[in-house]
Jmol script that loads the backbone (N, CA, C; Angstrom):
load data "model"
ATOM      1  N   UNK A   1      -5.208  -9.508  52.111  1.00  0.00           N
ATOM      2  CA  UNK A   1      -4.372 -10.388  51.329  1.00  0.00           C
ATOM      3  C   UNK A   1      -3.081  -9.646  50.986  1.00  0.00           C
ATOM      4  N   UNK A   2      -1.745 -10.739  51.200  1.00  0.00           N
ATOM      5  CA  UNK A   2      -0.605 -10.000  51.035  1.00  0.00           C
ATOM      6  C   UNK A   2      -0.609  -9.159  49.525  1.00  0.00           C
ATOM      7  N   UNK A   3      -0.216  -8.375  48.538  1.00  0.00           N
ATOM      8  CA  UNK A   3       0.082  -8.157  47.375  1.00  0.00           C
ATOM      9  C   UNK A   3       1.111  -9.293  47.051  1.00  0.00           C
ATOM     10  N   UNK A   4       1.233  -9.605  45.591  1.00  0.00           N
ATOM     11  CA  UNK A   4       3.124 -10.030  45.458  1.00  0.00           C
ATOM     12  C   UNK A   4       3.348  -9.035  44.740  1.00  0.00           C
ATOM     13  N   UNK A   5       4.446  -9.062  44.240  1.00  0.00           N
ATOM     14  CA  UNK A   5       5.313  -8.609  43.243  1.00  0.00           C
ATOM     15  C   UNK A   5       4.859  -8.614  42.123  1.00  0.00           C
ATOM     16  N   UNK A   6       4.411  -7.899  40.858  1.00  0.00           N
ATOM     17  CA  UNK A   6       4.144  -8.728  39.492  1.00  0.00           C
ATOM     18  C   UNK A   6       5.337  -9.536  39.039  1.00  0.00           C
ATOM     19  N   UNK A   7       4.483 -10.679  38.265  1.00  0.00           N
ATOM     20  CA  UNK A   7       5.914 -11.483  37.531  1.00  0.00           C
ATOM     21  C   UNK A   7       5.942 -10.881  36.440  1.00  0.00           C
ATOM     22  N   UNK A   8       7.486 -11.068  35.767  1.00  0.00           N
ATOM     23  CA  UNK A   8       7.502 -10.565  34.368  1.00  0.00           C
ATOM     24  C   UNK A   8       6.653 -11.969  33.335  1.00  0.00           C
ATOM     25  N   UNK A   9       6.099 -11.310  32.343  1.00  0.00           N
ATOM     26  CA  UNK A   9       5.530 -12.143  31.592  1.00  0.00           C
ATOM     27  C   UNK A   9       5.969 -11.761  29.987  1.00  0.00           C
ATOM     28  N   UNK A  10       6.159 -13.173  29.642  1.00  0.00           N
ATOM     29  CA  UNK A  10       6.742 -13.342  28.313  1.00  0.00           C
ATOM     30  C   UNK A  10       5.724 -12.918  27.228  1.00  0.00           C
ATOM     31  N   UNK A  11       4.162 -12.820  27.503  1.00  0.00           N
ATOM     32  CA  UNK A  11       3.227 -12.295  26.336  1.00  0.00           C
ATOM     33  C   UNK A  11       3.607 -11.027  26.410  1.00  0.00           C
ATOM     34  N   UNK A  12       4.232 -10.163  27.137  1.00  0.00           N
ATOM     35  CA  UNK A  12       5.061  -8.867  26.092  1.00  0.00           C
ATOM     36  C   UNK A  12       5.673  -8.964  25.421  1.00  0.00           C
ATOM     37  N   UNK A  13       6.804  -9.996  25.367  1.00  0.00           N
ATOM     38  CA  UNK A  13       7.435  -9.970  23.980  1.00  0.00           C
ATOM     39  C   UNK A  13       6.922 -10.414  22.978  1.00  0.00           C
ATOM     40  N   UNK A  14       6.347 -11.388  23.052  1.00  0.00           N
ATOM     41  CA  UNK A  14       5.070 -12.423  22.079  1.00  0.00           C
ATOM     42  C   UNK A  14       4.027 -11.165  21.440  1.00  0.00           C
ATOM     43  N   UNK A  15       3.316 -10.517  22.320  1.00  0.00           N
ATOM     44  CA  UNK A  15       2.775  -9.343  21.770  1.00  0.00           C
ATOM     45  C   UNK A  15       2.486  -7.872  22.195  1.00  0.00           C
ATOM     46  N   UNK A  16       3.407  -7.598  22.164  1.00  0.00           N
ATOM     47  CA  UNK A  16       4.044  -6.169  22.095  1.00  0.00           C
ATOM     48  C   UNK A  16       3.614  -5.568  21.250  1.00  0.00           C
ATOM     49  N   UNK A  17       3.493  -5.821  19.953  1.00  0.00           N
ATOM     50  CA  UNK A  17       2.590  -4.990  18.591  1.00  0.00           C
ATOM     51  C   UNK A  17       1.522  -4.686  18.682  1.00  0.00           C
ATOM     52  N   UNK A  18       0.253  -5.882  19.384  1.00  0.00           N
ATOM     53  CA  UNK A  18      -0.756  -5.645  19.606  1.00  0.00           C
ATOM     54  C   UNK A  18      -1.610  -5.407  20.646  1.00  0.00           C
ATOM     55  N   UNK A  19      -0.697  -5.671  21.610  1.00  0.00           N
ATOM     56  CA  UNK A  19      -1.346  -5.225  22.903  1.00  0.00           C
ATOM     57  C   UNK A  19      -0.842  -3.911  23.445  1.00  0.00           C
ATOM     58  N   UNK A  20      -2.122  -3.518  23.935  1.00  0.00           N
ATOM     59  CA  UNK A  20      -2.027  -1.860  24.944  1.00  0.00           C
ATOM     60  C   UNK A  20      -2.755  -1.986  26.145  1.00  0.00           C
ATOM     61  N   UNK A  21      -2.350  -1.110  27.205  1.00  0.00           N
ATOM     62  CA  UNK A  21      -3.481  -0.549  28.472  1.00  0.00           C
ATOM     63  C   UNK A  21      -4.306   0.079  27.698  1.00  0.00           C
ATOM     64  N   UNK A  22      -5.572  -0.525  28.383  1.00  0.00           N
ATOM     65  CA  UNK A  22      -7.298   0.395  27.907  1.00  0.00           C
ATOM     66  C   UNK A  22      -7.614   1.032  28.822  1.00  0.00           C
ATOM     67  N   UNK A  23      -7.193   0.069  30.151  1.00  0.00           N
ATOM     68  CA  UNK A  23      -7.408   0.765  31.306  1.00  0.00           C
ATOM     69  C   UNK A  23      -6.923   0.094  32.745  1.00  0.00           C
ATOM     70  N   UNK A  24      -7.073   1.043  33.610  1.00  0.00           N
ATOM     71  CA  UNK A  24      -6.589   0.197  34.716  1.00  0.00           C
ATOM     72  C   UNK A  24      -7.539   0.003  36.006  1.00  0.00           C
ATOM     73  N   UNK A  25      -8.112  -1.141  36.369  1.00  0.00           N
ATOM     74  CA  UNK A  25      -8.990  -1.388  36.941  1.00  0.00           C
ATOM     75  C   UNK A  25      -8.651  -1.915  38.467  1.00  0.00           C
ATOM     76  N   UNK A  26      -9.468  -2.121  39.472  1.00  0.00           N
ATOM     77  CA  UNK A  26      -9.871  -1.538  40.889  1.00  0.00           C
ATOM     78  C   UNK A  26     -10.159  -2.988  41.265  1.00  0.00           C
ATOM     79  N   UNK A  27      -9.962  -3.786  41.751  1.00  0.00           N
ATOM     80  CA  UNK A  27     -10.750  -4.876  42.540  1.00  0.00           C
ATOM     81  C   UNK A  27     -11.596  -4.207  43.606  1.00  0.00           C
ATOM     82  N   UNK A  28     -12.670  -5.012  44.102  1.00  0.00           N
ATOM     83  CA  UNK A  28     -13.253  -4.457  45.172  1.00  0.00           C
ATOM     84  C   UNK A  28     -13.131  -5.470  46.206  1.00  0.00           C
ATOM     85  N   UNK A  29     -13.845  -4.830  47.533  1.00  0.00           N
ATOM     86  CA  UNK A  29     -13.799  -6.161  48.619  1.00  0.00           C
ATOM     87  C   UNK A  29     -14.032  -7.370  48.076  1.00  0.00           C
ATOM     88  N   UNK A  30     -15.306  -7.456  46.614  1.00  0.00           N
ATOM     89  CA  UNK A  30     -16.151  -8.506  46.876  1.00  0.00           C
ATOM     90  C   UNK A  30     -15.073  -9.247  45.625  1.00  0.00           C
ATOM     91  N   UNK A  31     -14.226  -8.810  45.242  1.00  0.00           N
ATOM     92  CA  UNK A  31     -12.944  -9.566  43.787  1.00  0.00           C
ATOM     93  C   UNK A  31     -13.692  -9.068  42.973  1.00  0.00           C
ATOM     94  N   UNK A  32     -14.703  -8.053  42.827  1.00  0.00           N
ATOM     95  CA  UNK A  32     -15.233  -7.946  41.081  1.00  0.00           C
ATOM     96  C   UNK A  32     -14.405  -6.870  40.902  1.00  0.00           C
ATOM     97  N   UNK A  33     -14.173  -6.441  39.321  1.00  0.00           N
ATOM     98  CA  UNK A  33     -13.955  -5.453  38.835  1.00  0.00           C
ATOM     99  C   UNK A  33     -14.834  -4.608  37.761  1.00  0.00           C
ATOM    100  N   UNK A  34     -14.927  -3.380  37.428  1.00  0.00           N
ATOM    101  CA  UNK A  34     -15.610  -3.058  36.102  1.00  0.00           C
ATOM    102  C   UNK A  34     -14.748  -2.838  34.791  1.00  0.00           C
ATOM    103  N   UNK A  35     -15.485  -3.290  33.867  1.00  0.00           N
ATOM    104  CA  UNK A  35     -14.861  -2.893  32.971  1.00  0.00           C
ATOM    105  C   UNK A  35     -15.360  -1.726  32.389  1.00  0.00           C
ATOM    106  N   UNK A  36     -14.575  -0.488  31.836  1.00  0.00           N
ATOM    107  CA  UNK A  36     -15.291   0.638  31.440  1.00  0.00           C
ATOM    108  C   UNK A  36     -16.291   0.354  29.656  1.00  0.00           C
ATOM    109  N   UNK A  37     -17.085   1.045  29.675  1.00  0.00           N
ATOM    110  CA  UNK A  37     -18.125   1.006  28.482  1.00  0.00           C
ATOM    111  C   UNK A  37     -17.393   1.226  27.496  1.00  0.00           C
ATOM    112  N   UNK A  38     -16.354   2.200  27.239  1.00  0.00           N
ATOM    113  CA  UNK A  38     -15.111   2.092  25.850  1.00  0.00           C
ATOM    114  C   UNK A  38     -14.626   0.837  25.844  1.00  0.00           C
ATOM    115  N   UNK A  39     -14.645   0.027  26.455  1.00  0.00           N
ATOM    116  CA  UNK A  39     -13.793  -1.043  26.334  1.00  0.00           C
ATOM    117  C   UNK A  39     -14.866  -2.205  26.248  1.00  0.00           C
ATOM    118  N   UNK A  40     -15.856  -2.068  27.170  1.00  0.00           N
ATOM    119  CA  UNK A  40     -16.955  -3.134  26.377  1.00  0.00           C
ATOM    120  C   UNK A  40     -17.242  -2.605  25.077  1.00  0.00           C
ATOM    121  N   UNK A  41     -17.583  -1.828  24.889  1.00  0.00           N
ATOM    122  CA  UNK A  41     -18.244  -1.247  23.071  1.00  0.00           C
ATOM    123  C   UNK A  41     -16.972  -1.545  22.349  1.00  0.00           C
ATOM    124  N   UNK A  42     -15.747  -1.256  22.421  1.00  0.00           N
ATOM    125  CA  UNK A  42     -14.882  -1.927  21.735  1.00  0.00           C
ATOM    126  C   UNK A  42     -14.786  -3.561  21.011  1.00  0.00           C
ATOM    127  N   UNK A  43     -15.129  -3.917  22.275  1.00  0.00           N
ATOM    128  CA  UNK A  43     -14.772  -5.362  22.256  1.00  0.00           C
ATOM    129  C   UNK A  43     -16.203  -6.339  22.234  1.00  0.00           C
ATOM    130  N   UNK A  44     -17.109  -5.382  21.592  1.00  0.00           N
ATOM    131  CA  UNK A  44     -18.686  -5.828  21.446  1.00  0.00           C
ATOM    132  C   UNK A  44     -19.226  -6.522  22.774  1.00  0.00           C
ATOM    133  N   UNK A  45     -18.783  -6.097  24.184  1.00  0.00           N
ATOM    134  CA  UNK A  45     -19.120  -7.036  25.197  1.00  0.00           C
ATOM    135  C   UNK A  45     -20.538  -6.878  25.628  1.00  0.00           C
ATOM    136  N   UNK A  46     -21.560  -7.197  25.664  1.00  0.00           N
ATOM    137  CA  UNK A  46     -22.684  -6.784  26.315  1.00  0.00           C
ATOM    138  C   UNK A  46     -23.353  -7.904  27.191  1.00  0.00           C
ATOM    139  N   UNK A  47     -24.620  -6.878  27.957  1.00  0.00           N
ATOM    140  CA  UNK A  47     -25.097  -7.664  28.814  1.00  0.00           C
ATOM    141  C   UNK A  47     -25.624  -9.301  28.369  1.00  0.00           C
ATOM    142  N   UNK A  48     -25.234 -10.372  29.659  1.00  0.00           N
ATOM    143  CA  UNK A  48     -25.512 -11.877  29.031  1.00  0.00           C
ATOM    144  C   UNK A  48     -24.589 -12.337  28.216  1.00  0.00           C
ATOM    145  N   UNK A  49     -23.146 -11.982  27.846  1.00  0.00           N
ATOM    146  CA  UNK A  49     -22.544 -12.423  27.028  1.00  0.00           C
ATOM    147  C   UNK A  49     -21.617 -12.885  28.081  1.00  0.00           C
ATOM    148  N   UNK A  50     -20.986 -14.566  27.666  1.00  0.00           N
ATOM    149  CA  UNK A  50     -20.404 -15.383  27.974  1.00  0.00           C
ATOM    150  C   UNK A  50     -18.629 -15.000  27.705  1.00  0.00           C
ATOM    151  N   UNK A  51     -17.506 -14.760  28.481  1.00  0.00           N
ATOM    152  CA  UNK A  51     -16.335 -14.638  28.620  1.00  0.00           C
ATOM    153  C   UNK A  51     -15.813 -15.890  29.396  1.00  0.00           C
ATOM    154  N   UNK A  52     -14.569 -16.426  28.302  1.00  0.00           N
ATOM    155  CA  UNK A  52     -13.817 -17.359  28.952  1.00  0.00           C
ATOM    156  C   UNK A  52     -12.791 -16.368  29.620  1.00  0.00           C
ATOM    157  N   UNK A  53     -12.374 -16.686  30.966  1.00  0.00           N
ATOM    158  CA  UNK A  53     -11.107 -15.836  31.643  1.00  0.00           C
ATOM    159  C   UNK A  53      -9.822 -17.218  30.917  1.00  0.00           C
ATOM    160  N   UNK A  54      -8.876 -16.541  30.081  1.00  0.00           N
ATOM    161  CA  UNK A  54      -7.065 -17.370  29.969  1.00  0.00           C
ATOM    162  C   UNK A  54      -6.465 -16.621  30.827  1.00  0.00           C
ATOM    163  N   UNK A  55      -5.319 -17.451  31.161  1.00  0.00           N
ATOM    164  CA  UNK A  55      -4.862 -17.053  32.534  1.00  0.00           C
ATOM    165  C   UNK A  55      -3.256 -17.536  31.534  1.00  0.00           C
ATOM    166  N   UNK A  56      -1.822 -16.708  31.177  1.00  0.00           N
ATOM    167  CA  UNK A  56      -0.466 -17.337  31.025  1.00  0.00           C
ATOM    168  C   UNK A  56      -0.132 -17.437  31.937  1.00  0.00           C
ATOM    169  N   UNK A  57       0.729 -18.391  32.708  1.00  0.00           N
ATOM    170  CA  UNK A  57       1.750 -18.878  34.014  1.00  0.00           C
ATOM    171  C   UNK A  57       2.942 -18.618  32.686  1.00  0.00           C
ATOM    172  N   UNK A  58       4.012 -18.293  34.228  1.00  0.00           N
ATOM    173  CA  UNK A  58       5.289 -18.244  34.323  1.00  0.00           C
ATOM    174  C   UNK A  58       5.873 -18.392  35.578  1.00  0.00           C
ATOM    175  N   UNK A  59       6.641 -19.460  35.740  1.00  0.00           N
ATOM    176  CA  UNK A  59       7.307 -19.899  36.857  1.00  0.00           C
ATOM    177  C   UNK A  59       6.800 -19.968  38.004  1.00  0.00           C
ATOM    178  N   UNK A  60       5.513 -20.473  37.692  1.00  0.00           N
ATOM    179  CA  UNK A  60       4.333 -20.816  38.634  1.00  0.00           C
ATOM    180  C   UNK A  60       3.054 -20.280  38.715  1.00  0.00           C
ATOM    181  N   UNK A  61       3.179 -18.642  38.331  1.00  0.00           N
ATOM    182  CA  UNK A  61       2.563 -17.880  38.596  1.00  0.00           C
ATOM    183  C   UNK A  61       1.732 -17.226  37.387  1.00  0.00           C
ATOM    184  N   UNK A  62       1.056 -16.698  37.882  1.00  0.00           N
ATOM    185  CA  UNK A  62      -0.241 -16.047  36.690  1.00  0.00           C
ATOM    186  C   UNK A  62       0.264 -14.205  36.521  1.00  0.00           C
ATOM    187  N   UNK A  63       0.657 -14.785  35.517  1.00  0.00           N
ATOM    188  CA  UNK A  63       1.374 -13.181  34.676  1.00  0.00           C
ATOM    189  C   UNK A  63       0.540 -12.756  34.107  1.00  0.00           C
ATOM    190  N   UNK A  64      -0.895 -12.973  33.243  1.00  0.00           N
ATOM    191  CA  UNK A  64      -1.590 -12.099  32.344  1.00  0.00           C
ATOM    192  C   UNK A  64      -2.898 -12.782  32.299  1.00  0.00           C
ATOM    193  N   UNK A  65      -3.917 -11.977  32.102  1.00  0.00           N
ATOM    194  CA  UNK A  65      -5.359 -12.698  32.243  1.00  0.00           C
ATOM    195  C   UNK A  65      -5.866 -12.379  30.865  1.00  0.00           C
ATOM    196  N   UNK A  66      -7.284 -12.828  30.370  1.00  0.00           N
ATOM    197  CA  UNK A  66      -7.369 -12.414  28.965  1.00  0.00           C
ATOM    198  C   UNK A  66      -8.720 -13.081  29.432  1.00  0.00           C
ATOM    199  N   UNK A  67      -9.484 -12.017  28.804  1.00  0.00           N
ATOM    200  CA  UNK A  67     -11.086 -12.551  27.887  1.00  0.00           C
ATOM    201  C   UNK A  67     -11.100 -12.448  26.782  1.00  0.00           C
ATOM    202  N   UNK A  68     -11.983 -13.576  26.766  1.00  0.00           N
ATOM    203  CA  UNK A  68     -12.345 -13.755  25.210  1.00  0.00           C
ATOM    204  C   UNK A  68     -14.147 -14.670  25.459  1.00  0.00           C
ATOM    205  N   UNK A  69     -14.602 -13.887  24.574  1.00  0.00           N
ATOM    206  CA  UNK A  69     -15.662 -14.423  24.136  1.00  0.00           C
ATOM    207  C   UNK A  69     -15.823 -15.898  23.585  1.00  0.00           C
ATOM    208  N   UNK A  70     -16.576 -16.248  24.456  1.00  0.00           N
ATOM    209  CA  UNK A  70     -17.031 -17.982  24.443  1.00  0.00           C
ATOM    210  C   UNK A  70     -17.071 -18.278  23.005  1.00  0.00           C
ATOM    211  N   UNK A  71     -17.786 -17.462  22.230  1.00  0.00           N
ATOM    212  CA  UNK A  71     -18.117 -18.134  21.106  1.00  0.00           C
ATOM    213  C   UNK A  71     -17.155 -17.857  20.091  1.00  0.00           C
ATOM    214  N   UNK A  72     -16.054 -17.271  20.505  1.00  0.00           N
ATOM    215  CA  UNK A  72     -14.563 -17.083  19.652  1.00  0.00           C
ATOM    216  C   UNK A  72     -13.967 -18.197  20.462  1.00  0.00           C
ATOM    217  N   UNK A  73     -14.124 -18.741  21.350  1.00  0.00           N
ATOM    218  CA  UNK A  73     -13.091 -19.690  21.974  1.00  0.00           C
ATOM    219  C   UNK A  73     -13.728 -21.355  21.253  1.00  0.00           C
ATOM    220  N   UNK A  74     -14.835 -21.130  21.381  1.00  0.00           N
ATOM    221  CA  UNK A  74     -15.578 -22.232  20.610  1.00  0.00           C
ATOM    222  C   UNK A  74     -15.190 -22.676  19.227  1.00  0.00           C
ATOM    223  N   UNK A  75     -14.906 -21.369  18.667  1.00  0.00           N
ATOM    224  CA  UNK A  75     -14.446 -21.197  17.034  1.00  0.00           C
ATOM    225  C   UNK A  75     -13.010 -21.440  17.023  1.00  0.00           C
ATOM    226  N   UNK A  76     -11.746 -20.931  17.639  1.00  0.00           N
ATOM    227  CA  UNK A  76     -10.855 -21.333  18.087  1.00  0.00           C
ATOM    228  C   UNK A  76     -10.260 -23.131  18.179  1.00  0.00           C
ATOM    229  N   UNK A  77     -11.227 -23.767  19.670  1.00  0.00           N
ATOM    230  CA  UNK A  77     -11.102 -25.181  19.777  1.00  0.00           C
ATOM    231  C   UNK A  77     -11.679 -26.006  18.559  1.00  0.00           C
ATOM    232  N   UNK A  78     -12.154 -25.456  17.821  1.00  0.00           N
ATOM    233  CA  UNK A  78     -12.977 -26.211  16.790  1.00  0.00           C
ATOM    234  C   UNK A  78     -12.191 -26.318  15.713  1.00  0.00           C
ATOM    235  N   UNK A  79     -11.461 -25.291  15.409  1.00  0.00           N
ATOM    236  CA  UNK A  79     -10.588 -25.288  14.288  1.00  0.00           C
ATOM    237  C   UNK A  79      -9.107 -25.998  14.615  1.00  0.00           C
ATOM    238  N   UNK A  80      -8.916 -25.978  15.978  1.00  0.00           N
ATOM    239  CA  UNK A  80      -7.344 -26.759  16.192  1.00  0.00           C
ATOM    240  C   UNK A  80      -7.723 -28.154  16.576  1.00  0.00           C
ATOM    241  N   UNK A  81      -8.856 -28.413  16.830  1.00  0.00           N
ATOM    242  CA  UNK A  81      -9.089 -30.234  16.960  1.00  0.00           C
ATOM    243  C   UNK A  81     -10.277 -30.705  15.719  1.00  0.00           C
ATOM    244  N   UNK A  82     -10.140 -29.370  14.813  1.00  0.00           N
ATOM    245  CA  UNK A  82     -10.945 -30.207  13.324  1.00  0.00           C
ATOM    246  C   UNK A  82     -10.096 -31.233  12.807  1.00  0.00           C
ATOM    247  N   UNK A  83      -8.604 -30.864  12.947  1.00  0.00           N
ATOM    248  CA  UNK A  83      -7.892 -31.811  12.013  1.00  0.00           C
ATOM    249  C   UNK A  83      -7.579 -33.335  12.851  1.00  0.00           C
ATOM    250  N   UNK A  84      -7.347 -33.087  13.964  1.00  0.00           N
ATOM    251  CA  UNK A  84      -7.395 -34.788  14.938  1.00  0.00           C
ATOM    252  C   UNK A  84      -8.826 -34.660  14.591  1.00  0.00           C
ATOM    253  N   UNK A  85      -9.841 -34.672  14.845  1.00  0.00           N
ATOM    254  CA  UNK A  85     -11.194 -35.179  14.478  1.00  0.00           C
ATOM    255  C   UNK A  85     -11.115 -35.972  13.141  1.00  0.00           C
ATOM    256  N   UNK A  86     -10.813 -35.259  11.915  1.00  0.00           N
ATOM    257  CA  UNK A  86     -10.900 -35.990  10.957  1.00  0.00           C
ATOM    258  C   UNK A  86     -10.120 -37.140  10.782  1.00  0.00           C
ATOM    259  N   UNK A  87      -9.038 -37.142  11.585  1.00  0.00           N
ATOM    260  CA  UNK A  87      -8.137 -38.291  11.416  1.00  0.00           C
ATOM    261  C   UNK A  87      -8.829 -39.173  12.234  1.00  0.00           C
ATOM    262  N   UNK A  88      -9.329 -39.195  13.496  1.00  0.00           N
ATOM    263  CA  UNK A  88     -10.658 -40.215  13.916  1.00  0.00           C
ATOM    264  C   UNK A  88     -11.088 -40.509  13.265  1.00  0.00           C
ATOM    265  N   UNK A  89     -12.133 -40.139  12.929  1.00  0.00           N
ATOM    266  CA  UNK A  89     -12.993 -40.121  12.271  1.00  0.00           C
ATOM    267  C   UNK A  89     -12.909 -40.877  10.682  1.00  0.00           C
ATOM    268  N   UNK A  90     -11.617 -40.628   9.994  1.00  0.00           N
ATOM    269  CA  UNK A  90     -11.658 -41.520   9.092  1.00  0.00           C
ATOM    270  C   UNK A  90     -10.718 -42.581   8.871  1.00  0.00           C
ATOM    271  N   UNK A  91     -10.224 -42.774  10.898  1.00  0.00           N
ATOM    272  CA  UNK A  91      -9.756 -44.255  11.147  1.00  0.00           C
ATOM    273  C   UNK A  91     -10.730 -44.902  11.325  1.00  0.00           C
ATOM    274  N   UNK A  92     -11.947 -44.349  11.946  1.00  0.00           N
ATOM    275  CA  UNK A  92     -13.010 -45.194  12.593  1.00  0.00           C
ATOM    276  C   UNK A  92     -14.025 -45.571  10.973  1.00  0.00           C
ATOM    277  N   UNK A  93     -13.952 -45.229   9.874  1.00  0.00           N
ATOM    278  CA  UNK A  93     -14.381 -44.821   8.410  1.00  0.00           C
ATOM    279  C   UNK A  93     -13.976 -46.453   7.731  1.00  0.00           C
ATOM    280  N   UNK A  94     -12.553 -46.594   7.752  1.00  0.00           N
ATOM    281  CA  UNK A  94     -11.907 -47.585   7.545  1.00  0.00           C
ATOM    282  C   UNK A  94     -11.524 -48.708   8.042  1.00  0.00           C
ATOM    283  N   UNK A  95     -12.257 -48.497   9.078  1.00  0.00           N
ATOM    284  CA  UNK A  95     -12.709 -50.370  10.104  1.00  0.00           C
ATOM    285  C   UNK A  95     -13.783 -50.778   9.721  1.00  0.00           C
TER     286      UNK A  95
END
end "model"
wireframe off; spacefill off
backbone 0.3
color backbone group
């Protein structure tokens, strides 16, 4: 597979404070990578635990990848569509 170019991506400026390299990782033939054990024990990852992959685009392209734990993404969607829920919910209240 050709390489490209990296694109520049705007989540450096967005977060620059909080983000760092932990490490720099290897694809293999088969597309997996590892992640090192400092960085799972960091990030409480263990065996059987569920990761959503986010992916930012910029100008088509996929500038930055991100895991996050399912059940932080769960907690996440839950809290930004609690408030449309309730507004359902207490249109459907008042019919």
């Amino acid at each position: 597979m050709k390489k490209k170019d990296p694109v520049d991506c705007s989540c450096r400026e967005k977060y620059s404070d909080t983000c760092r390299i932990e490490a720099i990782l290897t694809v293999d033939e088969r597309g997996q990578i590892v992640i090192p054990k400092e960085v799972r024990d960091s990030a409480r990852m263990g065996a059987g635990d569920r990761l959503a992959l986010v992916s930012c685009m910029k100008d088509g392209d996929t500038c930055c990848v991100m895991l996050i734990h399912a059940d932080q993404l769960t907690t996440m969607v839950r809290s930004a569509l609690s408030p449309v829920m309730k507004d359902i919910i207490g249109d459907f209240g008042e019919v």
